[in-house]
SEKOLNU-869833 format. One record per residue (C-alpha): x, y, z; residue number from 0. Coordinates in Angstrom, 2 decimals, always signed. Example, Ala and Ser with C-alpha at 12.3 -4.5 7.8 and 13.67 -1.06 7.14 Angstrom:
SEKOLNU-869833
(roza (+12.30 -4.50 +7.80) 0)
(roza (+13.67 -1.06 +7.14) 1)
This chain:
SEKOLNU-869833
(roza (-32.13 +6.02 +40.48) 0)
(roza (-31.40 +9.67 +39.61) 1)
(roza (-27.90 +10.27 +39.28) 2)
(roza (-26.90 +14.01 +41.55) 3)
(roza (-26.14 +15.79 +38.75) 4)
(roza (-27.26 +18.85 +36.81) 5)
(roza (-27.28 +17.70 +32.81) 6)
(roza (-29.05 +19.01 +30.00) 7)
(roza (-29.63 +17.33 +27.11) 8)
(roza (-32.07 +19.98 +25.50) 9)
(roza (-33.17 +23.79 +25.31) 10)
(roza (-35.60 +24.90 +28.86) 11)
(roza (-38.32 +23.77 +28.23) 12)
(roza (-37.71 +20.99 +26.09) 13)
(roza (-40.15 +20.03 +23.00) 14)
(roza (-41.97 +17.65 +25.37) 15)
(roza (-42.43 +20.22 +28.17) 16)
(roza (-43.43 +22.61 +25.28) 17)
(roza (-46.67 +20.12 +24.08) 18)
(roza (-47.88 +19.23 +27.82) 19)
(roza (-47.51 +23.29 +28.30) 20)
(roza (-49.90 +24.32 +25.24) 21)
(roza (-52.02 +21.11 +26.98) 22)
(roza (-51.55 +23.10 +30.02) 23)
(roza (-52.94 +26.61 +28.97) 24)
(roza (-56.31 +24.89 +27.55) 25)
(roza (-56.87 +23.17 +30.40) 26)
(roza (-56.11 +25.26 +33.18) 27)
(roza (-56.81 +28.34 +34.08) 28)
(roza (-53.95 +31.15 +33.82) 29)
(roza (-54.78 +32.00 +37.23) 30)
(roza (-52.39 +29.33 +38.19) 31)
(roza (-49.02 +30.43 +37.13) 32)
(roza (-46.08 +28.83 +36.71) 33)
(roza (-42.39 +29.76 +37.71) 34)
(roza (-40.57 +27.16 +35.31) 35)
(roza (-42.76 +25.36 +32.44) 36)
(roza (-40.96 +21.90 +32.20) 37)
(roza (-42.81 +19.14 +33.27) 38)
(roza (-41.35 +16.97 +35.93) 39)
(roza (-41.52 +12.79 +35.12) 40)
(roza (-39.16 +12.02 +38.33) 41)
(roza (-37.36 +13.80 +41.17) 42)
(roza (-35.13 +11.92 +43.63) 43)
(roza (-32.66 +13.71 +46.29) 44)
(roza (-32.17 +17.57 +45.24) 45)
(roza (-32.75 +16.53 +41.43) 46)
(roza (-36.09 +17.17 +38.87) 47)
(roza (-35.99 +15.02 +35.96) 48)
(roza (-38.66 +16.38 +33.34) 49)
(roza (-40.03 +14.70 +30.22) 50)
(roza (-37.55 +15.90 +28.13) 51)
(roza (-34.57 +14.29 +30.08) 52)
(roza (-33.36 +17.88 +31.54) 53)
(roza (-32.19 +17.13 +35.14) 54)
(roza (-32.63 +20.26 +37.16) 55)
(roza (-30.84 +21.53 +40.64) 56)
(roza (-34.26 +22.33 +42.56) 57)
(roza (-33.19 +25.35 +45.07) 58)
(roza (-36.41 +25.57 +45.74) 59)
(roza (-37.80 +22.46 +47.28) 60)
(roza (-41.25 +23.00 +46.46) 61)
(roza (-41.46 +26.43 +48.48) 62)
(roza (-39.61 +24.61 +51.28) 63)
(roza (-41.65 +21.86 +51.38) 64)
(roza (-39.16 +18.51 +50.38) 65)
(roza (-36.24 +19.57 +53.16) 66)
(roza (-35.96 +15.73 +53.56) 67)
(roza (-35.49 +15.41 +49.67) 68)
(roza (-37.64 +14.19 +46.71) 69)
(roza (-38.37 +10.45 +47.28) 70)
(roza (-37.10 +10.31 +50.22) 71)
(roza (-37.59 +6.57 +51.22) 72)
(roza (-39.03 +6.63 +54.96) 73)
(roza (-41.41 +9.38 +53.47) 74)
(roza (-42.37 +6.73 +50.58) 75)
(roza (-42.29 +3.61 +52.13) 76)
(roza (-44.61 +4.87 +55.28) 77)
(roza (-47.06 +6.25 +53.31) 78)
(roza (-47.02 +3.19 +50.98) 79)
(roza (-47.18 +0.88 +53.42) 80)
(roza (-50.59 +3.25 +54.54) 81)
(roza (-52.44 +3.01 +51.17) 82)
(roza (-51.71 -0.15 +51.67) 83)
(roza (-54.08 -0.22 +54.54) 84)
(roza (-56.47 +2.54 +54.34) 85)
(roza (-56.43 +6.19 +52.59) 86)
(roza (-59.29 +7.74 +54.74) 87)
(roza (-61.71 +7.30 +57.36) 88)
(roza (-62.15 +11.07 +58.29) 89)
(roza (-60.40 +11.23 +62.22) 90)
(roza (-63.68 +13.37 +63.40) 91)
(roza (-65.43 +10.08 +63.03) 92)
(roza (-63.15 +7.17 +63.22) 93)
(roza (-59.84 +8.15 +64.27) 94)
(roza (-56.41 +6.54 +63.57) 95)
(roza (-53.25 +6.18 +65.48) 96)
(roza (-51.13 +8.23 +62.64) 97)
(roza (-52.75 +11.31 +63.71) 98)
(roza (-52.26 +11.35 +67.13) 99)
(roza (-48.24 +10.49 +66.76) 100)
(roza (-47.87 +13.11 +64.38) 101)
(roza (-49.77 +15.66 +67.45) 102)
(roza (-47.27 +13.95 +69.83) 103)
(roza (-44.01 +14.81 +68.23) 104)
(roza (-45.62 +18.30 +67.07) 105)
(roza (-46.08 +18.74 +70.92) 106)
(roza (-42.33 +17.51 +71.48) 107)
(roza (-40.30 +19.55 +68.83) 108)
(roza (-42.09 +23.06 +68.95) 109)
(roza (-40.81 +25.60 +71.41) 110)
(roza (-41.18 +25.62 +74.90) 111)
(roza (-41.81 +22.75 +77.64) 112)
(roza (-45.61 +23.50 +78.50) 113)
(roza (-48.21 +21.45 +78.28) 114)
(roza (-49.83 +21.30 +74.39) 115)
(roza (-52.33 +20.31 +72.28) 116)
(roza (-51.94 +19.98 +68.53) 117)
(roza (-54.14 +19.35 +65.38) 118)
(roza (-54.27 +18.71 +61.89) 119)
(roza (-55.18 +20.39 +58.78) 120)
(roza (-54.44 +19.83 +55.17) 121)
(roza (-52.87 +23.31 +54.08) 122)
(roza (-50.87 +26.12 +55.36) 123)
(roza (-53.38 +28.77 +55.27) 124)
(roza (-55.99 +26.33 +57.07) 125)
(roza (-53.75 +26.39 +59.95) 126)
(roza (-53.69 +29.95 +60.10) 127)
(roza (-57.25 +30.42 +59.82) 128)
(roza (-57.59 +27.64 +62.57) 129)
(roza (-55.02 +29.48 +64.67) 130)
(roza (-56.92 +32.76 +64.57) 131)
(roza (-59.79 +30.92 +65.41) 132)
(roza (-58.77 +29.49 +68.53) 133)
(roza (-57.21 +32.50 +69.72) 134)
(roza (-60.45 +34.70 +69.33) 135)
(roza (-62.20 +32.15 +71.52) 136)
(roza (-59.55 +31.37 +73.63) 137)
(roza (-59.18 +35.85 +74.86) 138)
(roza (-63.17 +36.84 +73.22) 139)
(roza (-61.67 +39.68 +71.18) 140)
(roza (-61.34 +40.20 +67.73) 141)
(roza (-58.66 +41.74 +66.14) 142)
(roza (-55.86 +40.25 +64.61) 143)
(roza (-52.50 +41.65 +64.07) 144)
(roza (-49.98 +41.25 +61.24) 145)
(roza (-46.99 +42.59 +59.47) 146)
(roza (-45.71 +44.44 +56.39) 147)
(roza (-44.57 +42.40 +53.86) 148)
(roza (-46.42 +39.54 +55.66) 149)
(roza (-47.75 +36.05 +53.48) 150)
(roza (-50.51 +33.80 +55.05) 151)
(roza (-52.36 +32.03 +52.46) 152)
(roza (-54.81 +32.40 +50.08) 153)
(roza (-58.22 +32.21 +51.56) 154)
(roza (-60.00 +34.71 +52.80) 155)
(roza (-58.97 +35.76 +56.26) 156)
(roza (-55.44 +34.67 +55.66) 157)
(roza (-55.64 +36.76 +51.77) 158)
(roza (-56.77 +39.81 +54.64) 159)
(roza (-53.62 +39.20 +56.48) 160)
(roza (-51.03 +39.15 +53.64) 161)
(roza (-49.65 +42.37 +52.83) 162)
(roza (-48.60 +41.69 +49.27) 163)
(roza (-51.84 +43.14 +46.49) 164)
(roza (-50.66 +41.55 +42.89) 165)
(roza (-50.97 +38.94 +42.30) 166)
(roza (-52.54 +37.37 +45.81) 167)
(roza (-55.26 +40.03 +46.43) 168)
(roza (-55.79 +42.15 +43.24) 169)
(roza (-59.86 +41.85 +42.75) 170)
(roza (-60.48 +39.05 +45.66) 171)
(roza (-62.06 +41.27 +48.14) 172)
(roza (-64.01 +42.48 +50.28) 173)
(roza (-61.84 +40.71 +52.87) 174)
(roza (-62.34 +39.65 +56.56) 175)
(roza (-62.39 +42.33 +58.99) 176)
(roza (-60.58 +42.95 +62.29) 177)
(roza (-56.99 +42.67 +60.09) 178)
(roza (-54.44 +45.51 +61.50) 179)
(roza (-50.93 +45.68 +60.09) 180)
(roza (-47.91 +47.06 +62.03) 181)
(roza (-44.25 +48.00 +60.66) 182)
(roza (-42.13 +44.84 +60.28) 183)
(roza (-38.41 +45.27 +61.59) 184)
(roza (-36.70 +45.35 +58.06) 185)
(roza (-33.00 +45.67 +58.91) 186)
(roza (-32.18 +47.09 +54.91) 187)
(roza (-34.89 +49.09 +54.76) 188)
(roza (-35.16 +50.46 +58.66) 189)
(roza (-33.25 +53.28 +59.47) 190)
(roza (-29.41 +53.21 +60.53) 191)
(roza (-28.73 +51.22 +63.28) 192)
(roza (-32.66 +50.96 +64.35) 193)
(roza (-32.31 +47.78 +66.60) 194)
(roza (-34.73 +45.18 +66.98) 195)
(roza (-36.29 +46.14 +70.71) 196)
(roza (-36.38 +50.15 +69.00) 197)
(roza (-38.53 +48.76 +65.71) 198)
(roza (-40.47 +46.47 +68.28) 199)
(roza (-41.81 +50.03 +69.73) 200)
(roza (-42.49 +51.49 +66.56) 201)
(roza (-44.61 +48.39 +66.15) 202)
(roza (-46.32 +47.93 +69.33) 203)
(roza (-46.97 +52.51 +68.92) 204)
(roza (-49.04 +51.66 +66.15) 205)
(roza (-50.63 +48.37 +67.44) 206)
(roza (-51.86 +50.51 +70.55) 207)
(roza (-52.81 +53.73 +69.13) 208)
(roza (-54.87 +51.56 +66.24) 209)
(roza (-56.49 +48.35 +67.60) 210)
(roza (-55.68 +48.63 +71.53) 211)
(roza (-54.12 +45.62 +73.64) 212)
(roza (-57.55 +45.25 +74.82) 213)
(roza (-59.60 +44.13 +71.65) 214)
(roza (-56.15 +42.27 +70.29) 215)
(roza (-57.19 +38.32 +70.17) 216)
(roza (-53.25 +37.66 +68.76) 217)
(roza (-50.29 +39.04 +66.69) 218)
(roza (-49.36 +36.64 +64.16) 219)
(roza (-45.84 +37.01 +62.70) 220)
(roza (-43.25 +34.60 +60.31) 221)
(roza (-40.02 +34.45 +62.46) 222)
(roza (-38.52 +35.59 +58.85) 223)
(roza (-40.33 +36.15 +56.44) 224)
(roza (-41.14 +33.86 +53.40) 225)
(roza (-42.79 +35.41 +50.36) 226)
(roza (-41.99 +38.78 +51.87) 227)
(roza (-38.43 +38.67 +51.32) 228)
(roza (-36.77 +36.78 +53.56) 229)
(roza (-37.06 +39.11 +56.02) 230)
(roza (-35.29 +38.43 +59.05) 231)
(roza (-35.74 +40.78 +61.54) 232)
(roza (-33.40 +42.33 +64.13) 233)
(roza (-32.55 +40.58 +67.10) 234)
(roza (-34.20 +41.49 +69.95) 235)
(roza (-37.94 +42.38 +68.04) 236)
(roza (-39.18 +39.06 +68.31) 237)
(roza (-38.93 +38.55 +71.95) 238)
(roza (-40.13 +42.24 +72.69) 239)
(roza (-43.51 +41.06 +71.20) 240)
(roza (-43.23 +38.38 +72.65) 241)
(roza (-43.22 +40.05 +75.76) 242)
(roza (-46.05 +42.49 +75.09) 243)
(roza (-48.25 +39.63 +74.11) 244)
(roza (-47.84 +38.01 +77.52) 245)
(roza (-48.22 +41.49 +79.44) 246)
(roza (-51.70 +41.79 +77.90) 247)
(roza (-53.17 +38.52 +77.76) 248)
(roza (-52.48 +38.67 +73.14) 249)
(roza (-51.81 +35.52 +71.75) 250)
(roza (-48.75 +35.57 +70.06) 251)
(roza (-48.87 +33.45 +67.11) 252)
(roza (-45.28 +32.30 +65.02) 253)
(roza (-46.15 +31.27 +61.23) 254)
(roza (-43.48 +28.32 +61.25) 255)
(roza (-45.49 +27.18 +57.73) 256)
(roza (-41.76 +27.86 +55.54) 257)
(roza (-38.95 +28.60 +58.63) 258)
(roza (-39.77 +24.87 +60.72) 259)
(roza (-38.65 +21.55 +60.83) 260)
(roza (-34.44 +22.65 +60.25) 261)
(roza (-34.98 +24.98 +57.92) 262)
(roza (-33.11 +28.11 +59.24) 263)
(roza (-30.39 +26.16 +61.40) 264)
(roza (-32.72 +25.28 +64.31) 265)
(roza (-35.65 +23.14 +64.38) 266)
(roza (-37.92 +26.24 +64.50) 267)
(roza (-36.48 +29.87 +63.46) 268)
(roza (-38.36 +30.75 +67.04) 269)
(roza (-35.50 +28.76 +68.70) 270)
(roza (-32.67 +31.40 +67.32) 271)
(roza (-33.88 +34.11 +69.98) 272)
(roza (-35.28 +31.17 +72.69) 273)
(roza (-38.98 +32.87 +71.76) 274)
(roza (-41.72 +30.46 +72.59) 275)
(roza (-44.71 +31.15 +70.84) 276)
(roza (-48.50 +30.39 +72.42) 277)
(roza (-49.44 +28.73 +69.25) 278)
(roza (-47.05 +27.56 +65.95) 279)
(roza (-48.60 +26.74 +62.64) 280)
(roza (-46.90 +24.20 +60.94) 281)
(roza (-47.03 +22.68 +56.90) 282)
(roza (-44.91 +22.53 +53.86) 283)
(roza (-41.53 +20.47 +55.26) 284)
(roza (-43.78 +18.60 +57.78) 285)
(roza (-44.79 +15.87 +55.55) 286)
(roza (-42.56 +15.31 +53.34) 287)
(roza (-44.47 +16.48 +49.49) 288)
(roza (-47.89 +15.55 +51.22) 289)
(roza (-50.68 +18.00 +52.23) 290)
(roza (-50.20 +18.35 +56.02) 291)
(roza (-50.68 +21.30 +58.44) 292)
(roza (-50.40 +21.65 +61.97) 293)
(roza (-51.39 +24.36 +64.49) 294)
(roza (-49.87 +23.88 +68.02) 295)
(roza (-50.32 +25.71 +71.26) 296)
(roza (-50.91 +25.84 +75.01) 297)
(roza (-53.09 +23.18 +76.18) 298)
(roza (-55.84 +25.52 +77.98) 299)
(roza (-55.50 +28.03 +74.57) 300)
(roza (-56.34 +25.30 +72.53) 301)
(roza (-58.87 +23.29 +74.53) 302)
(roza (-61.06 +26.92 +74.99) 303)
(roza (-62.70 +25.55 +71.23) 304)
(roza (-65.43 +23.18 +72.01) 305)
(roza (-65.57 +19.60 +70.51) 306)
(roza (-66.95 +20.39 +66.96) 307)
(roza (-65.19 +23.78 +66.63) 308)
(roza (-62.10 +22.56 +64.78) 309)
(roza (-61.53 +19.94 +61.98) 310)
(roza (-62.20 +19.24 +58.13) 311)
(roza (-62.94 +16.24 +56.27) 312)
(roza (-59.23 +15.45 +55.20) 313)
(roza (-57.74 +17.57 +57.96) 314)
(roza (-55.19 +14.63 +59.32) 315)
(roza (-55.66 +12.26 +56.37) 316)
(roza (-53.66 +9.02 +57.38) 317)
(roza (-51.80 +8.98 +54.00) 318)
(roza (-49.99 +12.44 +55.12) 319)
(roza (-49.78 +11.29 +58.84) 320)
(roza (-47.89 +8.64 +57.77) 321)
(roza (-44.95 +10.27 +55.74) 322)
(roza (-44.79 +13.21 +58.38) 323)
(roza (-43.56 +10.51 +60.77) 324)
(roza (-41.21 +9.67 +58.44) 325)
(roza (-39.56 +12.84 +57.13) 326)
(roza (-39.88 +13.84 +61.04) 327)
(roza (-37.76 +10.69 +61.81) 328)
(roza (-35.38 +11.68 +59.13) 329)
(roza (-35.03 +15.35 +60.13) 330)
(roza (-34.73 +14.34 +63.67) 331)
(roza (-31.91 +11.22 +63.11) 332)
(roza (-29.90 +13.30 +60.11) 333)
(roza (-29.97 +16.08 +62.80) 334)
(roza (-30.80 +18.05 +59.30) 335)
(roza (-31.18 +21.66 +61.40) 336)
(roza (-27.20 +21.50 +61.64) 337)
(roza (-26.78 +20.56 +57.59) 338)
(roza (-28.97 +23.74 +57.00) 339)
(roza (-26.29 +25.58 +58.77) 340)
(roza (-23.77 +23.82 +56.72) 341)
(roza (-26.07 +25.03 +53.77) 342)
(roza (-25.68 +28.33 +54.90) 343)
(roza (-21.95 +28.78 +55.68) 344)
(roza (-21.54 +27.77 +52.37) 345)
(roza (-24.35 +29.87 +50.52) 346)
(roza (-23.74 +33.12 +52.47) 347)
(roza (-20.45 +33.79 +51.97) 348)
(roza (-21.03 +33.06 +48.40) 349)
(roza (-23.10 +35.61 +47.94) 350)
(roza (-21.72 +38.30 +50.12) 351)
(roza (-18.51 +38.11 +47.58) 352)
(roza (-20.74 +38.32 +44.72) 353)
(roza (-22.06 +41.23 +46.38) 354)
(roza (-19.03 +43.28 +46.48) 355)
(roza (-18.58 +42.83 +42.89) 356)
(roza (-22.03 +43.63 +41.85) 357)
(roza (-23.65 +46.85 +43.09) 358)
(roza (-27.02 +45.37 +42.17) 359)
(roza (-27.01 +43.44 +45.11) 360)
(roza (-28.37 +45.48 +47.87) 361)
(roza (-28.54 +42.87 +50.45) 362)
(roza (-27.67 +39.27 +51.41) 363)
(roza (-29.50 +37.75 +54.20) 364)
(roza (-31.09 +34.34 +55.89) 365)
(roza (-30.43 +31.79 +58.17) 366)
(roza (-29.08 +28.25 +57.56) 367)
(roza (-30.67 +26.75 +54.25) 368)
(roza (-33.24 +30.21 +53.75) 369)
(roza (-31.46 +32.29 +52.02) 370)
(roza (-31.83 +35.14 +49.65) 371)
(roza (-30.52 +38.45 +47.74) 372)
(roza (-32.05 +41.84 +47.19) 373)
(roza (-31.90 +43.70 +43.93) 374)
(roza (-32.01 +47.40 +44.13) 375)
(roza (-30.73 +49.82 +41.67) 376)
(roza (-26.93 +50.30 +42.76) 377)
(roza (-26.17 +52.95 +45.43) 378)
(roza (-29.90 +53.02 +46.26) 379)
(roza (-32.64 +50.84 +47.92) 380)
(roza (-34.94 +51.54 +44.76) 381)
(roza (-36.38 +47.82 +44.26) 382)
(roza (-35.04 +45.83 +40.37) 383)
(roza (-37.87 +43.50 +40.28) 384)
(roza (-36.59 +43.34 +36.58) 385)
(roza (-32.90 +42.30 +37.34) 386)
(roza (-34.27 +40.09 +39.97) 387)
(roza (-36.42 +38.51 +37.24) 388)
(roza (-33.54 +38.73 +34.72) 389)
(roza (-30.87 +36.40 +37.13) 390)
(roza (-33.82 +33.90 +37.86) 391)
(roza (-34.29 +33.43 +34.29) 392)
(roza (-30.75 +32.79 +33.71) 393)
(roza (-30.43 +29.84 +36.04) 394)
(roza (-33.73 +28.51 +34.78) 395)
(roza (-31.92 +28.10 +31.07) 396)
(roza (-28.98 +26.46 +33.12) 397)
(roza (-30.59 +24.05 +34.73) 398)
(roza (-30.80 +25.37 +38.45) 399)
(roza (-34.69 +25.93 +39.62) 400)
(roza (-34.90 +29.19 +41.55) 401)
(roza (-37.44 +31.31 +43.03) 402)
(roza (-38.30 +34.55 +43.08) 403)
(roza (-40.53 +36.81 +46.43) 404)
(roza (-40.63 +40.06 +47.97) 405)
(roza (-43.49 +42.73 +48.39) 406)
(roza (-41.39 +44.82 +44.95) 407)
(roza (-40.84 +40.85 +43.08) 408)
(roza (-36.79 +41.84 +43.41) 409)
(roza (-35.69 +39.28 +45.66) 410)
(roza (-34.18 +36.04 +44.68) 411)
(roza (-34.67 +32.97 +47.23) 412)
(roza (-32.49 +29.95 +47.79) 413)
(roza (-34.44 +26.86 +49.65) 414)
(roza (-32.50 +23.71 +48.95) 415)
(roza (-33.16 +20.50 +50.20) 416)
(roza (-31.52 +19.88 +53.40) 417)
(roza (-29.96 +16.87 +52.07) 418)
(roza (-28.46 +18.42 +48.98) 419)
(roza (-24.97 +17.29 +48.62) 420)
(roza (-21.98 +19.75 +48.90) 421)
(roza (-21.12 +19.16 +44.87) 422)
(roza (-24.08 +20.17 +43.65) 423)
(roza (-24.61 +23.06 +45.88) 424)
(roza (-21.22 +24.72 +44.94) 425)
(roza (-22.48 +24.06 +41.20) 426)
(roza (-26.26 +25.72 +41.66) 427)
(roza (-24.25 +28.65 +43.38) 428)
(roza (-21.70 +28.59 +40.72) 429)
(roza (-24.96 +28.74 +37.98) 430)
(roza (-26.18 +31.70 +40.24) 431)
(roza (-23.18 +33.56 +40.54) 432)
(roza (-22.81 +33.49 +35.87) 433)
(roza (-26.27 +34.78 +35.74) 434)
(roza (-25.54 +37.48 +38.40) 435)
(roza (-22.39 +38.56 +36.40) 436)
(roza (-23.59 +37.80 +32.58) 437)
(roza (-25.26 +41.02 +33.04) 438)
């Protein structure tokens, strides 16, 4: 059992870490970076334990993907008890009963109380692809819309739709066509007092005069923003798209892949406004640590594909199926949405003091357990990718794993488990708040 406790027992990284990391960099290309090189031997509850006997406060979950906690038991035990049986049959050719619970409670939880269909995919950006997919055959246009400071993936299409260049596009292209990008509401960075129905018409303008409602297949948007920023936009801009979509036949797609399953205080950020979405893409928290995506949506838009027109060969695999029924059974029982909210009204506050103390900080912002801070240089909006950089660093050498996003690299991101316990929160803010101030 791992004890809930941040301890160090040697320098980050450790002499252990430091051998499987020169193992590391001749066996794997440098394309794949790495935020914090110590290697992880066990993890239990909000807790990394790496080779060298370091245990680490993870505040980032995996990019939001262990809400329910590293190890959580119902996550192990269901998908033990489903190696035990079978690890894959493919469920285009012999299907399984996993997969079609795990569509049934996606159908349940997501917004809205119309009829849906839901299915399975093995990665994030596969669900967006899929999503896109079904929405140009679902209206027979084309174009797909998107945001500044948007993050979709990594293939392809989904590399087309991300805003950020370096490191996610740089030298990857030609990309997939039909991409259009609109102005994100981005409450720092908007101008004074712009409110969220007056940036939804500075987005919708440029929608219109550039792609036209009428060759628009579907506007796909994160309720806030992941590798963006964290940026959550006004209120009021989501359900003026929302709106739009519906007046012009545009599928409106939300990009639940890091905001669902309790993240932001509700079970989907979409709740916070009451938007319902025509189709939600779904991964990261759903299973638990496996590889599990979802996309979601209106019956009749999703039954427009014809049999053959969506899968993959692990899309669904029965392994995954299995612990997303369990971390869904603990999100839903632990009522987990409300503890992110506790996460939050502790987190928030925290950081808004340290923010009048420290000119550096240019904004505090997030919802329940998705939280984040802005560095700018002080009495400016000028992006400090470096101090941002600087103040991850520092909790890294402390012991508190921390991430870092944002189009400019200067944001900091908080994403703690959801069952992280009140001590050791107060002690990964604590770590946070000395590297802010060892400046």
């Amino acid at each position: 059992m791992v004890t809930q406790e941040r301890k160090l027992v040697t320098e980050i990284p450790g002499p252990r870490s430091a051998e499987l990391l020169a193992r590391r960099k001749a066996a794997v290309p440098q394309g794949v970076g790495t935020v914090l090189p110590v290697f992880v031997e066990r993890a239990e509850g909000a807790v990394l334990v790496d080779v060298d006997g370091n245990q680490l406060i993870d505040m980032g979950s995996g990019i939001a993907v262990v809400s329910v906690g590293h190890h959580a038991p119902e996550v192990v035990d269901r998908a033990a008890a489903q190696l035990d049986r079978f690890t894959h049959t493919c469920f285009m050719v012999t299907p399984y009963a996993g997969y079609v619970e795990v569509a049934e409670a996606l159908n349940r939880l997501t917004p809205g109380d119309h009829e849906k269909r839901s299915c399975l995919f093995s990665a994030g950006a596969e669900a967006v692809e899929n999503a896109v997919k079904i929405a140009r055959r679902h209206t027979g246009r084309d174009s797909v819309v998107v945001f500044d400071h948007a993050y979709h993936g990594r293939t392809n299409l989904t590399m087309a739709m991300t805003a950020k260049n370096a490191p996610y596009k740089d030298g990857f292209g030609p990309f997939a066509s039909d991409v259009y990008r609109a102005p994100m509401s981005y409450p720092f960075r908007d101008p004074d007092g712009m409110t969220g129905e007056e940036a939804a018409t500075r987005a919708l303008a440029v929608i219109e005069s550039q792609v036209g409602a009428e060759r628009t297949a579907c506007v796909v948007i994160e309720p806030i923003q992941g590798e963006g920023g964290f940026v959550d936009p006004a209120p009021g801009f989501l359900p003026a798209l929302v709106e739009w979509c519906r007046e012009h036949g545009v599928v409106l797609v939300a990009d639940e892949i890091q905001t669902g399953f309790g993240r932001t205080g509700d079970m989907f950020a979409s709740d916070h406004e009451g938007v319902v979405p025509d189709i939600v893409t779904t991964a990261k928290a759903l299973a638990g640590g496996l590889p599990l995506a979802g996309v979601t949506g209106r019956a009749e838009i999703m039954d427009a594909v014809t049999p053959g027109g969506l899968g993959g060969t692990y899309g669904g695999n029965p392994v995954a199926c299995a612990a997303a029924l369990g971390a869904i059974e603990i999100i839903e029982r632990d009522d987990l949405a409300a503890r992110a909210r506790s996460i939050g009204d502790v987190l928030l506050p925290g950081l808004r003091s340290l923010q009048a103390a420290h000119p550096r900080i240019g904004d505090v912002r997030g919802r329940g357990a998705m939280v984040a801070i802005e560095l700018v240089e002080p009495g400016t909006v000028t992006p400090d990718p470096v101090e941002a950089g600087r103040i991850s660093a520092a909790c890294h050498a402390a012991g508190v794993v921390t991430l870092t996003c944002g189009t400019w690299g200067n944001v900091v991101r908080l994403l703690p488990p959801l069952t992280i316990d009140d001590d050791l929160l107060a002690d990964a803010l604590g770590v946070l708040a000395d590297a802010i101030e060892s400046r």
